[in-house]
Backbone atoms as SQL, in Angstrom:
CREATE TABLE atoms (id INTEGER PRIMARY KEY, chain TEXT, resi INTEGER, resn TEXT, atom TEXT, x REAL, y REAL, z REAL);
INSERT INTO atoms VALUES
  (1, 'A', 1, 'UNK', 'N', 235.700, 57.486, 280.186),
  (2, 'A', 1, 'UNK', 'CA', 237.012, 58.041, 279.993),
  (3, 'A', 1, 'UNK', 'C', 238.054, 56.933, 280.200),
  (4, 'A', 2, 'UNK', 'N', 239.360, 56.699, 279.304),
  (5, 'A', 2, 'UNK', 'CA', 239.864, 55.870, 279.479),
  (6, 'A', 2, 'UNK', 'C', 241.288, 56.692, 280.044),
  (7, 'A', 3, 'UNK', 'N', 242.071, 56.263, 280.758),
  (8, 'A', 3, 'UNK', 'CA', 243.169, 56.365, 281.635),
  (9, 'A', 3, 'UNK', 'C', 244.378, 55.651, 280.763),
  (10, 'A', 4, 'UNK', 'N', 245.523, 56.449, 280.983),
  (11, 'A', 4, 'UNK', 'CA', 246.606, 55.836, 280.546),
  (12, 'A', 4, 'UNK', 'C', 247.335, 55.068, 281.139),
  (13, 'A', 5, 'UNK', 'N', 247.960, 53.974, 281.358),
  (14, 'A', 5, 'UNK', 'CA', 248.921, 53.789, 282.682),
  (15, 'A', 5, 'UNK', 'C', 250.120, 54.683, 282.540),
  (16, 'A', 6, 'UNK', 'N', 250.132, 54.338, 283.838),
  (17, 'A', 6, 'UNK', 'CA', 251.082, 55.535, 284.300),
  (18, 'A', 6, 'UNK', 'C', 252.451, 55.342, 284.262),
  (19, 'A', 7, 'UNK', 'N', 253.665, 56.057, 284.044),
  (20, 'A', 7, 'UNK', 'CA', 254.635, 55.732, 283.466),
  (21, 'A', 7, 'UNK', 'C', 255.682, 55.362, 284.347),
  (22, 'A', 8, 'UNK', 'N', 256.639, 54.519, 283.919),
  (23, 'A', 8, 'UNK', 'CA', 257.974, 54.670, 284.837),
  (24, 'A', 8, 'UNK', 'C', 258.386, 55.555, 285.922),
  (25, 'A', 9, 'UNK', 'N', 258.164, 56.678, 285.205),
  (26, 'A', 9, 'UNK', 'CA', 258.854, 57.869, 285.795),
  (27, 'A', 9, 'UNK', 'C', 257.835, 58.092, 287.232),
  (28, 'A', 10, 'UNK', 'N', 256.176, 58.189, 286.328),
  (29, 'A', 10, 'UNK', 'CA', 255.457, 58.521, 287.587),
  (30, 'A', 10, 'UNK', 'C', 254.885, 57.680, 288.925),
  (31, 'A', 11, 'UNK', 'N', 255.217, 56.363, 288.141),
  (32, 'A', 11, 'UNK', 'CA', 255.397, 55.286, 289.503),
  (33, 'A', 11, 'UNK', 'C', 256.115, 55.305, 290.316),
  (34, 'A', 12, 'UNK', 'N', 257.951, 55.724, 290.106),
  (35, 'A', 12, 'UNK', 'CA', 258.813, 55.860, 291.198),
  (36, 'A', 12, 'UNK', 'C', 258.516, 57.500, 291.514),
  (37, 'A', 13, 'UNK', 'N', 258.065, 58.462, 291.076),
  (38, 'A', 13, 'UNK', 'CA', 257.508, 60.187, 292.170),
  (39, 'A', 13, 'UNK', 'C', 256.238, 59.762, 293.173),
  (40, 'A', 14, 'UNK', 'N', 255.668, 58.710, 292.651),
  (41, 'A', 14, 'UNK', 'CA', 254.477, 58.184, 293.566),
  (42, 'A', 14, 'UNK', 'C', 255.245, 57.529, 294.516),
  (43, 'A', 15, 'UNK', 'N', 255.882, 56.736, 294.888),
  (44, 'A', 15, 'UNK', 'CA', 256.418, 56.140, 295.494),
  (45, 'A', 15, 'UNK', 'C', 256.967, 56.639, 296.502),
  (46, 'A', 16, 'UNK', 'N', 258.015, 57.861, 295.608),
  (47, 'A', 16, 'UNK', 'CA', 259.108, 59.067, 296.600),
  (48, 'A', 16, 'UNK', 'C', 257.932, 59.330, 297.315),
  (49, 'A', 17, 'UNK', 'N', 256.664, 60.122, 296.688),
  (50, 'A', 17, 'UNK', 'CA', 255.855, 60.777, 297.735),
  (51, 'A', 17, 'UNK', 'C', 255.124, 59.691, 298.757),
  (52, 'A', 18, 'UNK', 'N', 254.863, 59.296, 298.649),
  (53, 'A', 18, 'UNK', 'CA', 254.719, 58.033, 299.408),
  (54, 'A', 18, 'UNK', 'C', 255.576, 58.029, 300.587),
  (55, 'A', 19, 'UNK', 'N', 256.986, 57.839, 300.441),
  (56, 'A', 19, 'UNK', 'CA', 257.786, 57.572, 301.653),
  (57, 'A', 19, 'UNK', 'C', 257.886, 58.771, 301.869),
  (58, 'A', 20, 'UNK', 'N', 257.829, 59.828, 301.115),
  (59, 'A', 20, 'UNK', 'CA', 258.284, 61.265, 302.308),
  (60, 'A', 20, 'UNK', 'C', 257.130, 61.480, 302.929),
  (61, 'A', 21, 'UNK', 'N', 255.750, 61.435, 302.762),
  (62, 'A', 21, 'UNK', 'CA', 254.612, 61.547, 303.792),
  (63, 'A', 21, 'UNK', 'C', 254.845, 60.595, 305.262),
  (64, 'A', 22, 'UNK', 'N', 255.408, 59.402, 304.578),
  (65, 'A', 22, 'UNK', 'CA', 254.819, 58.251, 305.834),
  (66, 'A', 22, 'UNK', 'C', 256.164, 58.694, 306.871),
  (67, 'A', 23, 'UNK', 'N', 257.601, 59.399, 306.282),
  (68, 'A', 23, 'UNK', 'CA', 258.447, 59.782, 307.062),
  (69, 'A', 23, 'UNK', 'C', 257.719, 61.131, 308.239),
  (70, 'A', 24, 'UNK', 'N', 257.148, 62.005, 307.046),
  (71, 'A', 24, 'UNK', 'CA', 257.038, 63.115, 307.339),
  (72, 'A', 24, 'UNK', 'C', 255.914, 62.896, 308.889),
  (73, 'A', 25, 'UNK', 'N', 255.183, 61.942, 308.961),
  (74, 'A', 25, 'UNK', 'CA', 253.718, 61.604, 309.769),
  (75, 'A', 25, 'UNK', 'C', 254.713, 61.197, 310.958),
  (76, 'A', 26, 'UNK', 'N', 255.198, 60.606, 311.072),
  (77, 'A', 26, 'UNK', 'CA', 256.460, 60.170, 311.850),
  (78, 'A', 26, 'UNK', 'C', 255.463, 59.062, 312.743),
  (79, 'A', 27, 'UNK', 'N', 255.237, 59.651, 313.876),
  (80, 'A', 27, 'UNK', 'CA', 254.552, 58.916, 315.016),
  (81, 'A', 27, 'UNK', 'C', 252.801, 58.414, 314.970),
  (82, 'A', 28, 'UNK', 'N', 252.584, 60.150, 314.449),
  (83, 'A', 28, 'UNK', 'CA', 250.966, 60.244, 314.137),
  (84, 'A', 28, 'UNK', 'C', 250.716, 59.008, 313.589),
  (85, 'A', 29, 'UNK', 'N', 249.106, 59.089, 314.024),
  (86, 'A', 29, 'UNK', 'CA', 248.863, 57.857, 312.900),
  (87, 'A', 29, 'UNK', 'C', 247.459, 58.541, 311.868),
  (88, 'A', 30, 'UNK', 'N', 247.773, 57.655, 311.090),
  (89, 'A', 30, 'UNK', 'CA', 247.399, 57.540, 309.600),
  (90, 'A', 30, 'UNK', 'C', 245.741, 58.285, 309.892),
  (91, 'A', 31, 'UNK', 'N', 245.180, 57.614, 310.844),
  (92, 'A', 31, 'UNK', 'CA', 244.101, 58.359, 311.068),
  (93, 'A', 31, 'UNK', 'C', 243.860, 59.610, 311.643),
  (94, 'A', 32, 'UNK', 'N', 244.498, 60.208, 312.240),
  (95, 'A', 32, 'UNK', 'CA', 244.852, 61.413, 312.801),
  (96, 'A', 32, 'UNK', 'C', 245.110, 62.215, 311.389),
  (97, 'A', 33, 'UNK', 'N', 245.857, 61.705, 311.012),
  (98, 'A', 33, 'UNK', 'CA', 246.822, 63.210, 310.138),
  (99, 'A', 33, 'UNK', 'C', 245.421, 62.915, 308.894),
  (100, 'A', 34, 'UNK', 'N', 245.026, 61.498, 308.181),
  (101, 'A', 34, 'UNK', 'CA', 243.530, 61.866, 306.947),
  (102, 'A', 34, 'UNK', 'C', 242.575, 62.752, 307.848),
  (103, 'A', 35, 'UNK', 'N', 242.415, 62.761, 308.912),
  (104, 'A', 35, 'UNK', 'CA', 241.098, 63.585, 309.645),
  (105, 'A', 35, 'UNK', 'C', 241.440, 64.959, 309.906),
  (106, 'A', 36, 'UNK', 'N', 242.929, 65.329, 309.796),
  (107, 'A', 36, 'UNK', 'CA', 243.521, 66.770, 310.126),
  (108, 'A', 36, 'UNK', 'C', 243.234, 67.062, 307.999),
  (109, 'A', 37, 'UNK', 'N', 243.572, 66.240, 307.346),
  (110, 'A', 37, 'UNK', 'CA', 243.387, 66.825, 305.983),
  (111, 'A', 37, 'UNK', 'C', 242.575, 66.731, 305.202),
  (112, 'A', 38, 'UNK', 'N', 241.244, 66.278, 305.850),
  (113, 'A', 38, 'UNK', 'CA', 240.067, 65.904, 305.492),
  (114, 'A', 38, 'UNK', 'C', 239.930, 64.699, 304.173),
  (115, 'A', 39, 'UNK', 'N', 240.662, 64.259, 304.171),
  (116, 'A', 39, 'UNK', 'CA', 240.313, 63.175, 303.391),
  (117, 'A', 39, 'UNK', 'C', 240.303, 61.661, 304.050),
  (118, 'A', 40, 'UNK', 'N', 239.948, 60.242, 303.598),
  (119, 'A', 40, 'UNK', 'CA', 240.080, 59.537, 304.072),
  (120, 'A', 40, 'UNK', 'C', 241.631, 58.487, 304.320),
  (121, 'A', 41, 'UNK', 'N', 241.152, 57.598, 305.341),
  (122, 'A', 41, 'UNK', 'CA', 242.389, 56.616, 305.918),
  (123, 'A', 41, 'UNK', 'C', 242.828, 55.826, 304.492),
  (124, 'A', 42, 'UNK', 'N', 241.932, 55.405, 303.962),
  (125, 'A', 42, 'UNK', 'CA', 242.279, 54.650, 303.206),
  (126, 'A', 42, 'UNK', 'C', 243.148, 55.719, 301.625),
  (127, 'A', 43, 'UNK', 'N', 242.369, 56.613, 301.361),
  (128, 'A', 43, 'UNK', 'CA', 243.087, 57.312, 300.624),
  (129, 'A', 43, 'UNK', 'C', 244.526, 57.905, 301.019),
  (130, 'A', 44, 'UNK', 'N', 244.927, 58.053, 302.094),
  (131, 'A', 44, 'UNK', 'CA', 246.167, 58.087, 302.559),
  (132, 'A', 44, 'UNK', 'C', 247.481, 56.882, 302.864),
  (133, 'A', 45, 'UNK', 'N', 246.365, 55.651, 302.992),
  (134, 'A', 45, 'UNK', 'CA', 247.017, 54.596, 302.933),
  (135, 'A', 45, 'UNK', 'C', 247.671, 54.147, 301.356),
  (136, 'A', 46, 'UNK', 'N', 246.862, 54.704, 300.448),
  (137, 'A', 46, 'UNK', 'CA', 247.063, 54.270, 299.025),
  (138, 'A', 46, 'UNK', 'C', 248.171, 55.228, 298.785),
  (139, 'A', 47, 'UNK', 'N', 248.189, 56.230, 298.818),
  (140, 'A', 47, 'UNK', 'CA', 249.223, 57.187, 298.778),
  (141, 'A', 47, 'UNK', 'C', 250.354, 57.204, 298.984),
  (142, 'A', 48, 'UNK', 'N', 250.742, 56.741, 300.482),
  (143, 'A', 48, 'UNK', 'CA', 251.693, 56.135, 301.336),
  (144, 'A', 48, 'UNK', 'C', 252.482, 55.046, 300.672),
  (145, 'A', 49, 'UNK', 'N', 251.279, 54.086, 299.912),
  (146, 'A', 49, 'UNK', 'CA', 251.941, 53.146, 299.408),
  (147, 'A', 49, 'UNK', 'C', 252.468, 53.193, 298.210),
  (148, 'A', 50, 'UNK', 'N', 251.919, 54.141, 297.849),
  (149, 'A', 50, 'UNK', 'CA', 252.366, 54.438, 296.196),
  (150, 'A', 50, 'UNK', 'C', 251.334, 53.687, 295.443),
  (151, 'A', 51, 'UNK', 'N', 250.476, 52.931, 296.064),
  (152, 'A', 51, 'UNK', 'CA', 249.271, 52.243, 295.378),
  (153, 'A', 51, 'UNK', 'C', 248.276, 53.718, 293.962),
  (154, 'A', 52, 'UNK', 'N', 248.480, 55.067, 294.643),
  (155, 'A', 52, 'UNK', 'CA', 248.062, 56.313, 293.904),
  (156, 'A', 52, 'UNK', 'C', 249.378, 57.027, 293.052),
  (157, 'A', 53, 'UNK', 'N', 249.680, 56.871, 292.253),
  (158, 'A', 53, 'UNK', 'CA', 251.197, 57.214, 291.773),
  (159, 'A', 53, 'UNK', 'C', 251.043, 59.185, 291.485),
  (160, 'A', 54, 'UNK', 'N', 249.631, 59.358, 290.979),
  (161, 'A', 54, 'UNK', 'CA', 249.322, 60.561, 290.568),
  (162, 'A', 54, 'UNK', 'C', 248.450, 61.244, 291.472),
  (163, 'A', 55, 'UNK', 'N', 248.418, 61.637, 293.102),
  (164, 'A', 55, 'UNK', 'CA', 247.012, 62.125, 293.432),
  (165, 'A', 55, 'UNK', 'C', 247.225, 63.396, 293.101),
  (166, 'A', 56, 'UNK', 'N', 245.377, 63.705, 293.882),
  (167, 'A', 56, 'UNK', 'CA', 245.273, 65.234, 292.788),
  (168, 'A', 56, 'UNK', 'C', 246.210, 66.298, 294.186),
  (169, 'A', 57, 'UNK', 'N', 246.189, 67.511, 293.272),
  (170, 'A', 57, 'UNK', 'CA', 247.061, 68.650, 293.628),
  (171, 'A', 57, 'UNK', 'C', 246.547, 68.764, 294.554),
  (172, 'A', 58, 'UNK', 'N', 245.051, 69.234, 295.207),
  (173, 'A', 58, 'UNK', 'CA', 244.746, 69.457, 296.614),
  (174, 'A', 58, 'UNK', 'C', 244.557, 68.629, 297.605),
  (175, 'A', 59, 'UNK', 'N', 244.384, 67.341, 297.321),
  (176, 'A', 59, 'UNK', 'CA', 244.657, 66.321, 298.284),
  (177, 'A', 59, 'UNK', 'C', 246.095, 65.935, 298.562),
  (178, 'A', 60, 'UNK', 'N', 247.101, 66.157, 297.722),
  (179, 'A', 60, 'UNK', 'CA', 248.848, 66.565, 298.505),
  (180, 'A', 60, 'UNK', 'C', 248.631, 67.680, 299.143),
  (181, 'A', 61, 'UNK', 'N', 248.281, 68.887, 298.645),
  (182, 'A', 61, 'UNK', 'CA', 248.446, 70.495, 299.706),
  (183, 'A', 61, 'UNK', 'C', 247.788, 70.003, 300.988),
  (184, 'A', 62, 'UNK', 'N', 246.184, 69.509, 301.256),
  (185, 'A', 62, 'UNK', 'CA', 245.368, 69.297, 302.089),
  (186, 'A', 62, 'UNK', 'C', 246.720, 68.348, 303.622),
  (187, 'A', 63, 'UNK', 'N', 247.218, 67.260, 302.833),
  (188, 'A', 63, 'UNK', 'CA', 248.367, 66.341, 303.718),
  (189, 'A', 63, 'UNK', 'C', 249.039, 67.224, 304.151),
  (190, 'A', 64, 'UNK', 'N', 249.916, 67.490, 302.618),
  (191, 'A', 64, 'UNK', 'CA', 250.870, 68.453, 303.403),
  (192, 'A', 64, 'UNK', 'C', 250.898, 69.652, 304.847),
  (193, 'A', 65, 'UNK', 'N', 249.790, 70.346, 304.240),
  (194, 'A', 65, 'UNK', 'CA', 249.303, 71.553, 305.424),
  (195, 'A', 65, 'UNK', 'C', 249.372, 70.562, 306.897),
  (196, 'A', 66, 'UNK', 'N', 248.485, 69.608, 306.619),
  (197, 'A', 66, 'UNK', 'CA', 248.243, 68.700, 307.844),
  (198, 'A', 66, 'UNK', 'C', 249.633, 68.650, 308.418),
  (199, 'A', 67, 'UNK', 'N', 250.859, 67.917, 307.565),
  (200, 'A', 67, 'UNK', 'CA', 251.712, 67.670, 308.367),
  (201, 'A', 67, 'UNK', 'C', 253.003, 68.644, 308.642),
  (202, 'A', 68, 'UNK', 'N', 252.297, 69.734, 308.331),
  (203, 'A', 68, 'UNK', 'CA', 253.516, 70.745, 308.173),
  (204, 'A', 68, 'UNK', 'C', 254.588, 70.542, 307.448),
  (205, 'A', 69, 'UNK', 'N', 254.231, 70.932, 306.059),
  (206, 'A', 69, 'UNK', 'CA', 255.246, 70.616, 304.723),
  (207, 'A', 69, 'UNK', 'C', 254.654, 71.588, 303.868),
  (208, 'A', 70, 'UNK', 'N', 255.972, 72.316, 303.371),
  (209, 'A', 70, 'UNK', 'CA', 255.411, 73.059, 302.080),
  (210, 'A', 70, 'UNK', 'C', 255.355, 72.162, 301.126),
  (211, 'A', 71, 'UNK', 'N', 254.754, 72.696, 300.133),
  (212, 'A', 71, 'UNK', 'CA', 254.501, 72.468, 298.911),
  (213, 'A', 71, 'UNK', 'C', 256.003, 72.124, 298.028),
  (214, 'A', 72, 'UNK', 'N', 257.229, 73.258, 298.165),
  (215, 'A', 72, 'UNK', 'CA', 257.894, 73.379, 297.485),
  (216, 'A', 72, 'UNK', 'C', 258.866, 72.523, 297.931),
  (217, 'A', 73, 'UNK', 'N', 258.847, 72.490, 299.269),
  (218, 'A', 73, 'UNK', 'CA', 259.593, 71.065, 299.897),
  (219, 'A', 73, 'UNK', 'C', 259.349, 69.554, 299.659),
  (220, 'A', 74, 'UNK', 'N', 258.103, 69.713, 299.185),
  (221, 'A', 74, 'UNK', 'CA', 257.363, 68.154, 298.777),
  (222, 'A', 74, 'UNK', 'C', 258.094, 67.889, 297.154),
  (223, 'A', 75, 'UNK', 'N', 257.567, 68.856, 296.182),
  (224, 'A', 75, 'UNK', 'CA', 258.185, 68.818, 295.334),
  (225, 'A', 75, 'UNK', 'C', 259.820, 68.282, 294.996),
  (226, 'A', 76, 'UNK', 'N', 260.288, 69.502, 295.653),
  (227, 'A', 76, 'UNK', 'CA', 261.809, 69.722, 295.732),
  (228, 'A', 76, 'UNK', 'C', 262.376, 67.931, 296.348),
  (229, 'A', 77, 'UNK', 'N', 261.644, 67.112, 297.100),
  (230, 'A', 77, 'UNK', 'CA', 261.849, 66.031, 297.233),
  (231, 'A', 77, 'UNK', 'C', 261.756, 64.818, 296.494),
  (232, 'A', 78, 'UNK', 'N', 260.870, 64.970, 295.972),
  (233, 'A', 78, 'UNK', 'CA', 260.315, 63.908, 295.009),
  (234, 'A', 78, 'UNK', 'C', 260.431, 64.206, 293.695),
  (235, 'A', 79, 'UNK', 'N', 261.269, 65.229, 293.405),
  (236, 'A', 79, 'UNK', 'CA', 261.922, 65.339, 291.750),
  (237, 'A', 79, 'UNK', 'C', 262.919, 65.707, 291.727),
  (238, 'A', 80, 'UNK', 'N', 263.821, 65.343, 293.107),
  (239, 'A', 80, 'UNK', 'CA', 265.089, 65.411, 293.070),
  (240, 'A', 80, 'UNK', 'C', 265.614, 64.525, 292.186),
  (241, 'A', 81, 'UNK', 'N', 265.281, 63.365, 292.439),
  (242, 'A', 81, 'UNK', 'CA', 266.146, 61.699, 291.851),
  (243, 'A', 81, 'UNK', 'C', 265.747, 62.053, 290.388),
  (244, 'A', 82, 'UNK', 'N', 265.156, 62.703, 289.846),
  (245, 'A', 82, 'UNK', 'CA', 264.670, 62.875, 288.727),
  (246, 'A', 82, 'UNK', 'C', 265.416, 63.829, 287.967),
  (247, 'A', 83, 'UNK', 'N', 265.810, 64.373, 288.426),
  (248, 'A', 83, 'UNK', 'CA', 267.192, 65.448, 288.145),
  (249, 'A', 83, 'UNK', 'C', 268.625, 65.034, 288.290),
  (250, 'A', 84, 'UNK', 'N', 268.592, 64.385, 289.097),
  (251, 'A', 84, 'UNK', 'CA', 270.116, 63.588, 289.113),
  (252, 'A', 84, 'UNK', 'C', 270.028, 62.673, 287.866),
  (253, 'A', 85, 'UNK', 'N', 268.992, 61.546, 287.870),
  (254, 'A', 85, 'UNK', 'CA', 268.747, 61.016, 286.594),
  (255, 'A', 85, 'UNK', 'C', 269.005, 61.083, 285.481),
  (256, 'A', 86, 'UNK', 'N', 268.415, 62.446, 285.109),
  (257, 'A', 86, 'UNK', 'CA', 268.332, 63.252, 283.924),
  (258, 'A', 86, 'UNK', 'C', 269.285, 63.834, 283.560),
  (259, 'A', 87, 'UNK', 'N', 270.843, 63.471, 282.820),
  (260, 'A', 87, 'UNK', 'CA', 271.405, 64.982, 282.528),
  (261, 'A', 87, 'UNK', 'C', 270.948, 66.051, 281.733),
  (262, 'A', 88, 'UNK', 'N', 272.251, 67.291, 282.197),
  (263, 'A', 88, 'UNK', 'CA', 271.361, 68.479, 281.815),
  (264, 'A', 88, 'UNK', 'C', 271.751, 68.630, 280.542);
């Protein structure tokens, strides 16, 4: 299967999500909160960094739950700038 790269747009929402997790983790560390959402350190590290621009839908819910964040708050964050961006 070949992969597209990923676009402008979805490099800087990777990014947003990125910094609103590593805000959201605050103190915790990185290993604590992948072991509360069952996935790994390193997959959270990529995330964080925006190194993952697209992860999948249940490995954000899985974080999120971990760090106490809705869904619609995650969203509502990371497609804000994307709306200001965009006129209507």
């Amino acid at each position: 299967m070949v992969r597209l790269p990923h676009t402008p747009e979805e490099l800087e929402r990777g990014a947003r999500l990125g910094a609103l997790l590593r805000r959201a983790r605050g103190e915790r560390s990185m290993l604590e909160t992948a072991l509360a959402a069952g996935i790994s350190p390193e997959t959270l590290r990529k995330i964080e960094t925006g190194r993952v621009a697209t992860p999948a839908f249940p490995t954000i819910a899985a974080i999120a739950d971990a760090l106490g964040l809705s869904l619609d708050a995650v969203w509502a964050e990371i497609s804000a700038a994307e709306r200001i961006a965009t006129p209507a």
